[in-house]
ROTOR-627541 format. One record per residue (C-alpha): y, x, z. Coordinates in steps of 0.25 Angstrom, whole numbers. Example, Ala and Ser with C-alpha at 12.3 -4.5 7.8 and 13.67 -1.06 7.14 Angstrom:
+-------+-------+-------+
:    yy :    xx :    zz :
+-------+-------+-------+
:   -18 :    49 :    31 :
:    -4 :    55 :    29 :
+-------+-------+-------+
end
This chain:
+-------+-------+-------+
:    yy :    xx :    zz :
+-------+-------+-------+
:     0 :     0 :     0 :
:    14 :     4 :    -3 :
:    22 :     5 :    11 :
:    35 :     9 :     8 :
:    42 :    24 :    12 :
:    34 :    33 :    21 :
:    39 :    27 :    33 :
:    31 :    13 :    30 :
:    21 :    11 :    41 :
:    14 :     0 :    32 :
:    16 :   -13 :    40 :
:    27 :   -20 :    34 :
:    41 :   -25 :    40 :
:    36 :   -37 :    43 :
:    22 :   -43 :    41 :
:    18 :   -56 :    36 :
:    17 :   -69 :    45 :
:     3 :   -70 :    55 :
:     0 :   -56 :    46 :
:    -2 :   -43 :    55 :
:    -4 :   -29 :    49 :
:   -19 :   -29 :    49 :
:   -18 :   -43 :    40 :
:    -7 :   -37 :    32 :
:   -14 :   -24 :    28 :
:   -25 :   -32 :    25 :
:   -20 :   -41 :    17 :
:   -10 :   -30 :     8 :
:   -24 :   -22 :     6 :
:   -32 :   -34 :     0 :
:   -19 :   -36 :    -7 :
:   -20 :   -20 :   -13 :
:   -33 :   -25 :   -18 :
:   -27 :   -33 :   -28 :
:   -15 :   -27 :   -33 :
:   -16 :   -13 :   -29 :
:    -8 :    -3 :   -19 :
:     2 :    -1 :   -27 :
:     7 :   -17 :   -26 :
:     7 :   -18 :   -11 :
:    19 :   -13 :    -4 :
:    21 :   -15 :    10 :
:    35 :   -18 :    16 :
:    37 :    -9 :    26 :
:    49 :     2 :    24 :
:    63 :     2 :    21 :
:    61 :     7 :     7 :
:    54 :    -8 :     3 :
:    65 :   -16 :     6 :
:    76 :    -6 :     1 :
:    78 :   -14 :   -14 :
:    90 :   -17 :   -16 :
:    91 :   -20 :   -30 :
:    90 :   -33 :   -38 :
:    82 :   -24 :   -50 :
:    74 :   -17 :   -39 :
:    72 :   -27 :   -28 :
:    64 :   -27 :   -16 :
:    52 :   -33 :   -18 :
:    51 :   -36 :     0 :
:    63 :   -42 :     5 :
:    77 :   -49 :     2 :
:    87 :   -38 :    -4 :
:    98 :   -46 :    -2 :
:    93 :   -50 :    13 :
:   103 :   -59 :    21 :
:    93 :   -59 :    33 :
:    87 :   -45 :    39 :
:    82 :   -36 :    27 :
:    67 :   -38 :    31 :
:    68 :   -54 :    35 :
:    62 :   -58 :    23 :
:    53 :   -47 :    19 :
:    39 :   -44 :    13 :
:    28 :   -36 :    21 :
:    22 :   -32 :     7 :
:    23 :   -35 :    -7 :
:    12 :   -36 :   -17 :
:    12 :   -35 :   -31 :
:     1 :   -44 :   -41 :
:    -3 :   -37 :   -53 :
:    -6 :   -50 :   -61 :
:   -10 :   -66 :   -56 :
:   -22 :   -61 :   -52 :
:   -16 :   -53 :   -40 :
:    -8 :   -63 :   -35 :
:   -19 :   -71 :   -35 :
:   -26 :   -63 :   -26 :
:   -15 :   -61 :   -18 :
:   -12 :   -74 :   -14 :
:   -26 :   -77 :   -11 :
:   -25 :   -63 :     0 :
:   -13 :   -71 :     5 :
:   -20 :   -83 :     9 :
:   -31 :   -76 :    14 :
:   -21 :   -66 :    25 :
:   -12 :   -77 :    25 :
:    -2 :   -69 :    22 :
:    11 :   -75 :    16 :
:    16 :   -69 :     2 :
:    28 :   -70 :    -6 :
:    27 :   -68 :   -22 :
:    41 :   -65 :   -29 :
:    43 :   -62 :   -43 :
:    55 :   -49 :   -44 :
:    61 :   -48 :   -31 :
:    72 :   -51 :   -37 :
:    77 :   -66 :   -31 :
:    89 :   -60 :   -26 :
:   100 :   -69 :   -16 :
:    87 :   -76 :   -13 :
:    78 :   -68 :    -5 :
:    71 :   -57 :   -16 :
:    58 :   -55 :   -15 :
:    58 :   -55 :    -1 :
:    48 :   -66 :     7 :
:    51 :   -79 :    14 :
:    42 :   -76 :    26 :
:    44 :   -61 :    30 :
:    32 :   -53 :    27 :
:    26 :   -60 :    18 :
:    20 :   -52 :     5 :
:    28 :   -52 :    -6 :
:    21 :   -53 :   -21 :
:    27 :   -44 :   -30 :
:    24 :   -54 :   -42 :
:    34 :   -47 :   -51 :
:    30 :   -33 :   -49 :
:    17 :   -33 :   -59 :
:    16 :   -47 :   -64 :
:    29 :   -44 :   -75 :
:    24 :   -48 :   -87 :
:    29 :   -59 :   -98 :
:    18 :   -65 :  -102 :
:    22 :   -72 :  -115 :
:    35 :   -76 :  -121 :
:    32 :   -87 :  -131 :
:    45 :   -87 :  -140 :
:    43 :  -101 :  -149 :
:    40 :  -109 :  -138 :
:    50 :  -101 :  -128 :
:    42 :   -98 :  -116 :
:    39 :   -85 :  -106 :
:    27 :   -84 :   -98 :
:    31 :   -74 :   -88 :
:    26 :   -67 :   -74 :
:    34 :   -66 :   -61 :
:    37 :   -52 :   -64 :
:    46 :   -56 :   -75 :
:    61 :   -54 :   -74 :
:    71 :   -62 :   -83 :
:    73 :   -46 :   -88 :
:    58 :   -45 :   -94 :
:    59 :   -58 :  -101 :
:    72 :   -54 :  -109 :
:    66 :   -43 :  -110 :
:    53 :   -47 :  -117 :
:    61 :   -56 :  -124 :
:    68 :   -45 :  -131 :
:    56 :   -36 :  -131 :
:    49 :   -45 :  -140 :
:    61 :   -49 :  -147 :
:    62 :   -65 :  -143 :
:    74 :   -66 :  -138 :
:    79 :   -70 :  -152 :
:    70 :   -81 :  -150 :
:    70 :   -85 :  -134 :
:    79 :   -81 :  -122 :
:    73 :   -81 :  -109 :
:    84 :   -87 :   -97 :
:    89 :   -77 :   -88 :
:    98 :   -79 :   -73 :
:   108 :   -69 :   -70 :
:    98 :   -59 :   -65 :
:    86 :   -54 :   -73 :
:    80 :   -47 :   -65 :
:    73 :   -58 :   -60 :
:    60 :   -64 :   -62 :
:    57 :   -76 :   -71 :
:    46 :   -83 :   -64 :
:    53 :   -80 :   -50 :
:    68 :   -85 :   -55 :
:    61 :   -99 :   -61 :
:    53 :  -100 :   -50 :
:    66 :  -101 :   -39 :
:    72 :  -110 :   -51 :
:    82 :   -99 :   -54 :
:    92 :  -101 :   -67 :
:    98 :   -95 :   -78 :
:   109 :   -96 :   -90 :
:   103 :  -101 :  -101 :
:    99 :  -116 :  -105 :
:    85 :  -112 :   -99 :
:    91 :  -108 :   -85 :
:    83 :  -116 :   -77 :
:    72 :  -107 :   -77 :
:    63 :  -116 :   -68 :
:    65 :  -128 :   -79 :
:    60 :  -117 :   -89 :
:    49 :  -114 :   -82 :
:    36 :  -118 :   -89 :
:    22 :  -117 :   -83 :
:    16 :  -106 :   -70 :
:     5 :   -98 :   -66 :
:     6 :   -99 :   -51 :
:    -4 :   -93 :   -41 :
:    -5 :  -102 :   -30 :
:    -6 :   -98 :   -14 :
:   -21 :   -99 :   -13 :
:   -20 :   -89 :   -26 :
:   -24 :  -100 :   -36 :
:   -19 :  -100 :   -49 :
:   -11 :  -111 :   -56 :
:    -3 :  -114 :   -72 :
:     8 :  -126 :   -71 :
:    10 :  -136 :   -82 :
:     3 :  -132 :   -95 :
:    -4 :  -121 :   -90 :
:   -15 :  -127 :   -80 :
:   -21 :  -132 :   -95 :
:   -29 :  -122 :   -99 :
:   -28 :  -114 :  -111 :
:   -41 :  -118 :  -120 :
:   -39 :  -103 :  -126 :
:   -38 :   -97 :  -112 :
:   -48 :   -85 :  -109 :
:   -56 :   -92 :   -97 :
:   -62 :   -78 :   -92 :
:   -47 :   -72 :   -89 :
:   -42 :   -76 :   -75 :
:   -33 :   -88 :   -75 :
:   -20 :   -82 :   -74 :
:   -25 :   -74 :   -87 :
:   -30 :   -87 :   -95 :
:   -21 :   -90 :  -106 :
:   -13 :  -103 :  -103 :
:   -11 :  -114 :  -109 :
:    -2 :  -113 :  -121 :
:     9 :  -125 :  -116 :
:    11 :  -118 :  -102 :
:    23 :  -115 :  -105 :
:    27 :  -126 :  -115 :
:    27 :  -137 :  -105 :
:    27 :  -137 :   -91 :
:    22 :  -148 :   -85 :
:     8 :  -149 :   -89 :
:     2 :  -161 :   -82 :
:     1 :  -166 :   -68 :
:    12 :  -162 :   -58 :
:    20 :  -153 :   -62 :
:    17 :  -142 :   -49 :
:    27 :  -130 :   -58 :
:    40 :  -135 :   -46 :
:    31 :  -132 :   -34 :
:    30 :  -117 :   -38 :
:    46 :  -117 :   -38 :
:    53 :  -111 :   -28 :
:    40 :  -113 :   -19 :
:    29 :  -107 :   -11 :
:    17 :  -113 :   -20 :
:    13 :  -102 :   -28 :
:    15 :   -90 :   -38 :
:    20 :   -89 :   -50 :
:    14 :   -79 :   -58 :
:    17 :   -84 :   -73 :
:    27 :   -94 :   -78 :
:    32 :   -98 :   -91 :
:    47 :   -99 :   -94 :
:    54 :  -106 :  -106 :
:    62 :   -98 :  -113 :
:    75 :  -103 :  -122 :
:    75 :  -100 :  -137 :
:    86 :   -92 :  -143 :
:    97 :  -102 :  -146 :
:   103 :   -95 :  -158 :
:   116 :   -92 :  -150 :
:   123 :   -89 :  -137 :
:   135 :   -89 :  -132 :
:   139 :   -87 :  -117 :
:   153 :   -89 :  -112 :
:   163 :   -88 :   -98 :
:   173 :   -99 :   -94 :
:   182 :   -96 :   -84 :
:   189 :  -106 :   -74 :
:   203 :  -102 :   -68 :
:   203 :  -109 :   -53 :
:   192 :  -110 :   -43 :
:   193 :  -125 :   -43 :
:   191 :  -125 :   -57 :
:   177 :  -128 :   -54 :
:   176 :  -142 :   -52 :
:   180 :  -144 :   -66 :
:   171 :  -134 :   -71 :
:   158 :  -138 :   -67 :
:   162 :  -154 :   -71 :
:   164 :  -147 :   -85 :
:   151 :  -141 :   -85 :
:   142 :  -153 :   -81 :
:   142 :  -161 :   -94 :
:   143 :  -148 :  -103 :
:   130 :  -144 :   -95 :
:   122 :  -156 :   -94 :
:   125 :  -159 :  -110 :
:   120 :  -145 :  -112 :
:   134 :  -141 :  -119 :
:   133 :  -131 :  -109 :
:   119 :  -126 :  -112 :
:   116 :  -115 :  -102 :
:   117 :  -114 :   -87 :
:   131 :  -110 :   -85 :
:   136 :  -102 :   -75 :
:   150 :  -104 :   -67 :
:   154 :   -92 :   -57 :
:   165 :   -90 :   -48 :
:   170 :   -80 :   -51 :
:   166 :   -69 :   -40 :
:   153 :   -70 :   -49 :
:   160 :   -64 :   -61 :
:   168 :   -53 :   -51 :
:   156 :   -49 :   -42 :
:   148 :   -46 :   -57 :
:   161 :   -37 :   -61 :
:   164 :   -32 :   -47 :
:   163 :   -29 :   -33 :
:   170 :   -38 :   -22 :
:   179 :   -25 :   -19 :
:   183 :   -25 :   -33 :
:   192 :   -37 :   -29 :
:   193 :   -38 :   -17 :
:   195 :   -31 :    -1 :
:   195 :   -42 :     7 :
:   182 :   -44 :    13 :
:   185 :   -59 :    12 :
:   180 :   -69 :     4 :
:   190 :   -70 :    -9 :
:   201 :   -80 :   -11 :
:   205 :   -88 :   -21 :
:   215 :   -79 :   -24 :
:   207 :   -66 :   -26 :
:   198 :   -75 :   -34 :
:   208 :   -77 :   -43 :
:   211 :   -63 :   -45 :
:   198 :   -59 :   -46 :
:   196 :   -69 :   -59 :
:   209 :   -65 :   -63 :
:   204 :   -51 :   -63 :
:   191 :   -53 :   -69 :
:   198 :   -64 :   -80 :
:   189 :   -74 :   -76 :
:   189 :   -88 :   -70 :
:   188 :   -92 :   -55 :
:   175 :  -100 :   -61 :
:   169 :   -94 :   -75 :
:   157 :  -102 :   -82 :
:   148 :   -94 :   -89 :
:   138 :  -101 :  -100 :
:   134 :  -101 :  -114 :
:   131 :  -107 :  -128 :
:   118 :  -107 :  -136 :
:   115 :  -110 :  -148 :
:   120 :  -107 :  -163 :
:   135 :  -106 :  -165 :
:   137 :  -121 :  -170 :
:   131 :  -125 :  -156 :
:   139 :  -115 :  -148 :
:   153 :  -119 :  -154 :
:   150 :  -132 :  -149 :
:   146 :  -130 :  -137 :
:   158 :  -122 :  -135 :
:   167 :  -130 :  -140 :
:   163 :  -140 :  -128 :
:   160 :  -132 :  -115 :
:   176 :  -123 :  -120 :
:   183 :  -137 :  -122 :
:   176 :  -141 :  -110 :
:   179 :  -131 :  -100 :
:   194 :  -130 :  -107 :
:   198 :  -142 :   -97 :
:   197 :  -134 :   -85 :
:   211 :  -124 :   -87 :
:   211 :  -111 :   -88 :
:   197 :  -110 :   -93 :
:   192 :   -97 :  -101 :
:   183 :   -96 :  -112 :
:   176 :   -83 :  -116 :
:   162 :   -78 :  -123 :
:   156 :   -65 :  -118 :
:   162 :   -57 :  -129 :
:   177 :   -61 :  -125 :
:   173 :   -54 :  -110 :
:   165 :   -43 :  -114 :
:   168 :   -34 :  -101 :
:   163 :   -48 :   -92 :
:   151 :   -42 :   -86 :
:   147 :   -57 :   -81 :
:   150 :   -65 :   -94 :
:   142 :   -54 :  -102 :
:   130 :   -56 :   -92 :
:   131 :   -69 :   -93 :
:   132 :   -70 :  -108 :
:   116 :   -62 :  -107 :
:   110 :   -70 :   -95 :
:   113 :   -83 :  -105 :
:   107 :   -77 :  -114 :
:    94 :   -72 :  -108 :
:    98 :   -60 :  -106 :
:    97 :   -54 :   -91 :
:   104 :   -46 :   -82 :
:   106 :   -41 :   -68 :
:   121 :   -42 :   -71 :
:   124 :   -51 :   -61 :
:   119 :   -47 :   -50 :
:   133 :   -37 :   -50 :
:   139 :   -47 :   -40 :
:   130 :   -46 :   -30 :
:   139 :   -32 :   -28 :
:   148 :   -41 :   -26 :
:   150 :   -36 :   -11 :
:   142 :   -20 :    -7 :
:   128 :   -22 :    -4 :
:   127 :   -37 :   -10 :
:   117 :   -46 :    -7 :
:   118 :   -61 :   -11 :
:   111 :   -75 :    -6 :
:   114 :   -87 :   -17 :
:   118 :  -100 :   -12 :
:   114 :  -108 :   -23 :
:   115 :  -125 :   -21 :
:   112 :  -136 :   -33 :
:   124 :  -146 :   -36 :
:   128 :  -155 :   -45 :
:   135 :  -150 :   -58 :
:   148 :  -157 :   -54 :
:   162 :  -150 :   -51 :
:   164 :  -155 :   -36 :
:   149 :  -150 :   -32 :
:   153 :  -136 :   -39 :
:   166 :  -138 :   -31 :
:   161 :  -143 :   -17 :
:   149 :  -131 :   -18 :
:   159 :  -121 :   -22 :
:   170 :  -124 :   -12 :
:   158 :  -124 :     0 :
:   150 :  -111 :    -4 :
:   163 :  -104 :    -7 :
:   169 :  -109 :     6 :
:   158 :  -105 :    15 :
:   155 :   -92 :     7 :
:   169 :   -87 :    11 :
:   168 :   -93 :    24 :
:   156 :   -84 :    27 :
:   165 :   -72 :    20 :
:   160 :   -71 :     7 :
:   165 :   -74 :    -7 :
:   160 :   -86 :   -16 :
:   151 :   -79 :   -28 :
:   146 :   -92 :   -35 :
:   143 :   -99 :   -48 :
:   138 :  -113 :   -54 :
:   126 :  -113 :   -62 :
:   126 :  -126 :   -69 :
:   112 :  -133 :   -75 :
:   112 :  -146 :   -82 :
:   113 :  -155 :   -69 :
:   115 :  -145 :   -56 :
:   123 :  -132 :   -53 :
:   117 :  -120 :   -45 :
:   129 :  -115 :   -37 :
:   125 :  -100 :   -34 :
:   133 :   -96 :   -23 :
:   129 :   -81 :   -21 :
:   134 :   -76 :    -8 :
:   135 :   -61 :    -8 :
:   133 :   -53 :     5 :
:   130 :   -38 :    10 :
:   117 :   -37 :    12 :
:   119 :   -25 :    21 :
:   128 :   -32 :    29 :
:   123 :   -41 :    40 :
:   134 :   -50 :    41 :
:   135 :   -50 :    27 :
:   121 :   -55 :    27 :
:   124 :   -65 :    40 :
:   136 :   -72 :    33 :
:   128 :   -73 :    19 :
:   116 :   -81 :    27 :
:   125 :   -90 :    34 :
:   133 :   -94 :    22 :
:   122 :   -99 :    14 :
:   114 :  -105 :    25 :
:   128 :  -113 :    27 :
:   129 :  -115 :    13 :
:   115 :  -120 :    12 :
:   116 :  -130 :    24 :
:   132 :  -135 :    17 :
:   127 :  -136 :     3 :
:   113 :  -145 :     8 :
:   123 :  -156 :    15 :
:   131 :  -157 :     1 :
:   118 :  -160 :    -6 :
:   116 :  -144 :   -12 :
:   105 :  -136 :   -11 :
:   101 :  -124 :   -13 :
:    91 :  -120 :   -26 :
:    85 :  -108 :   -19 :
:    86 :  -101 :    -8 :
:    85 :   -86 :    -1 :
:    74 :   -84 :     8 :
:    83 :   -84 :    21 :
:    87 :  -101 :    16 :
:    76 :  -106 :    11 :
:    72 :  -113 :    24 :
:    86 :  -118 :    25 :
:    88 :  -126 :    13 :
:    73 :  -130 :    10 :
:    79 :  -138 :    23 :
:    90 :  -144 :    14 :
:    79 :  -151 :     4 :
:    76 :  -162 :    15 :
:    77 :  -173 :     9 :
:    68 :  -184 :    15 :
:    64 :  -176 :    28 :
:    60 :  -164 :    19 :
:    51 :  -171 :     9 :
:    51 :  -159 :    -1 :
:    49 :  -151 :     8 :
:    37 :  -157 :    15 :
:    31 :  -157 :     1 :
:    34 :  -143 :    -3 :
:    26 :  -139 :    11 :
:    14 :  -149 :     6 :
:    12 :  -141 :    -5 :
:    16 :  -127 :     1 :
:     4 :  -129 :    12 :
:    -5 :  -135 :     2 :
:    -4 :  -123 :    -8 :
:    -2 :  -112 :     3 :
:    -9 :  -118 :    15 :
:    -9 :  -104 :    21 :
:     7 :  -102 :    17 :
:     6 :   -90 :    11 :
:    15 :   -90 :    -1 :
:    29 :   -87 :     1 :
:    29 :   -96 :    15 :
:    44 :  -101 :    16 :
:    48 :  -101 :     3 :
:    61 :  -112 :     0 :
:    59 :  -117 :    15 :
:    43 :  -120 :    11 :
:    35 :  -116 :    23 :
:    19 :  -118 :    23 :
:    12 :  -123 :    36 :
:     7 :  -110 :    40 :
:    21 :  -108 :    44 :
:    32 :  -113 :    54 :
:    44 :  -116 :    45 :
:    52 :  -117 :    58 :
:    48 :  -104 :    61 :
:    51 :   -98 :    48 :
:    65 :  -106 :    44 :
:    76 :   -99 :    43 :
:    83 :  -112 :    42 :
:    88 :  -115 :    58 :
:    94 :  -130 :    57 :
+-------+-------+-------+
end
């Protein structure tokens, strides 16, 4: 086993849960068994919890750690060669009862990383080994891909194999991150497929008993299929990733955000080349231009004039991407209205600035713009420009590519924002309608600055709902940094809940918290969701805690974090 420098004595930082060190040994060496020394690593020295960067994360706990470094923590982490091993591995699980946490690229950044719910629990590298894209099918427009594969390697084969003149696969604003692992927390991107979780199309999930299941088409078998070859080897079913639904209940949401099982393969719709592109910035003057913004948005949106998810910032987005916060400013108080002005002044942009694009030919474009610029001409002193007018505007050039397909890490540049940046989001669901953008954006702004930190936020607008990401910037070396940050968003949680807003996702420190808010009818989704979790995972052994989902085996009063 791999322990770390030369001062690791082998017994991790913190053991699993009912798990002393002769079980935990054990278990790692029946483990070794199955996918070699080499891909076990126990946690137990500085050096495995020294990552810092989002391209080079840590695979053992949460980089951007708002509670003590090694709160949420790994004892080991374990790395499958193929389904087989995972297979295997969850089957040892059962068997220690020892609980395990599977995670893509480590890279879930502002949510918790690839670091466990339960401290000690053994984390499953799925990403390290199982990498591979698997087929891209260009005339039906579909990926079938492993959890190892970022939104980079899939631009990547694209290009590679010289498709992208015929599909573009949807990107967020950082590439680095994995396609499986993204859809599965019902992430987004930029393009008009940027609800990756509604372009999802069929699984291969290994349950917690280690059983092995296809979603939709692919539970009817391929006639052609090659019987002797393991099932995760058997060719499917040539629809899987054609129609999702298959027949019977449709089980693909119940491995969503959940603690049901694995994801070890997943098919992803891709969008064919639209035979033109064109992004574009509009920039707003005043700060309480955004009521009329967003009312102008909504029917542009929902009739698909505006064809993509389009992104509104504020524009500390823009100036944390092009600078730090010294570059501005001295004080170390949250920024007024007045320097906000300069800053936007200085950066020639807008107090608000809507980023989106146009595809298709030119015909289709010219009347598309004709529309969204008469559109947003009626709020005064708005600003039209393409990417070429700005060519020095490091954010409208990356957003120009990451609506396009095309990845980056670009944005993550605002997390320098402040020295030694680490970030939570803050991210509630409303309704696309100027006085829900109003009333969320005068409370998180209110109450970030109360708690001594500047608002950094933007609007992403699907057809019927708006994701509010409120990204709420601290020093992860500071502890009152830290301190402030945690009690800001568990204030802004608890405020948002008793105006009807909740959160779509959650850092492992708030998950008990606002699966609390989801109560309606004395916690009926809840009590359902821990139907299924003990029936699937009687033992609670996979990712225990997950979204406030906790199994029998353990008391959730003892395990919340969550203190009504």
């Amino acid at each position: 086993m791999s322990e770390g420098n030369q001062t690791a004595s082998g017994e991790p930082f913190i053991l699993p849960p009912k798990t002393d060190l002769p079980k935990f040994r054990a278990f790692l060496a029946r483990v070794e068994s199955i996918v070699d020394e080499a891909n076990v690593q126990i946690i137990d020295s500085e050096d495995d919890i020294s990552k810092e960067k989002y391209m080079d994360p840590s695979k053992a706990h949460d980089m951007f750690h708002i509670l003590e470094k090694t709160h949420f923590i790994s004892s080991a982490v374990v790395a499958p060669k193929n389904v087989a091993d995972v297979q295997e591995i969850m089957k040892l699980a059962n068997e220690y009862e020892v609980p395990v946490w599977p995670f893509s690229k480590g890279r879930n950044v502002g949510y918790g990383g690839a670091a466990p719910r339960v401290p000690g629990s053994v984390g499953i590298d799925m990403g390290r080994h199982m990498n591979k894209v698997l087929e891209v099918n260009a005339e039906s427009a579909y990926a079938l891909v492993e959890p190892g594969v970022s939104f980079f390697d899939l631009h990547e084969y694209l290009v590679k194999h010289n498709l992208r003149d015929k599909v573009w696969a949807d990107v967020p604003d950082l590439g680095g991150g994995s396609v499986i692992g993204n859809t599965l927390e019902r992430g987004v991107g930029y393009t008009p497929y940027g609800d990756h979780w509604m372009m999802h199309c069929g699984l291969e999930i290994v349950l917690p008993d280690g059983s092995l299941l296809r979603t939709g088409m692919g539970a009817l078998p391929n006639p052609n299929a090659d019987k002797s070859k393991p099932p995760h080897e058997q060719e499917p079913n040539e629809s899987w990733q054609l129609f999702n639904y298959g027949f019977g209940p449709h089980s693909d949401g119940i491995f969503s955000q959940s603690s049901f099982g694995i994801v070890v393969k997943m098919g992803v719709w891709l969008m064919q080349n639209p035979g033109g592109f064109q992004a574009y910035m509009i920039t707003f003057p005043r700060d309480d231009d955004l009521d009329q913004i967003v009312e102008i948005i909504r029917p542009l949106r929902i009739s698909m004039v505006i064809q993509n998810v389009p992104k509104l910032d504020n524009v500390l987005v823009s100036a944390a991407i092009e600078g730090h916060r010294t570059d501005y400013s001295n004080s170390d108080k949250p920024l007024t209205d007045a320097e906000l002005d300069e800053i936007a002044k200085r950066l020639k942009l807008g107090r608000w600035n809507l980023y989106g694009a146009m595809y298709g030919p030119p015909a289709v474009r010219d009347t598309l713009w004709s529309i969204i610029k008469e559109s947003f001409s009626k709020v005064p002193g708005a600003k039209f420009y393409f990417p070429e007018d700005r060519p020095n505007d490091v954010a409208l050039q990356t957003r120009s590519n990451t609506f396009q397909g095309i990845p980056s890490i670009t944005e993550l540049q605002w997390v320098d924002w402040l020295p030694n940046g680490g970030h939570l989001f803050f991210a509630p669901i409303a309704k696309v309608t100027g006085s829900d953008a109003k009333a969320q954006y005068d409370l998180t702004r209110r109450l970030s600055e109360e708690y001594g930190f500047d608002f950094i936020g933007a609007f992403l607008v699907g057809v019927r709902e708006m994701h509010h990401i409120v990204c709420i910037l601290f020093d992860r070396k500071d502890p009152d940094s830290r301190r402030r940050a945690y009690e800001l968003i568990k204030v802004l949680i608890a405020e948002a809940a008793n105006r009807g807003w909740g959160e779509y996702r959650a850092h492992l420190a708030l998950m008990d918290q606002i699966a609390e808010t989801y109560n309606f009818n004395d916690n009926a989704q809840m009590k359902l969701n821990e139907t299924l979790k003990n029936a699937l995972d009687p033992k609670g052994i996979l990712c225990p805690g997950k979204n406030g989902v906790w199994p029998a085996t353990y008391r959730k009063e003892e395990w919340s974090l969550h203190k009504p």
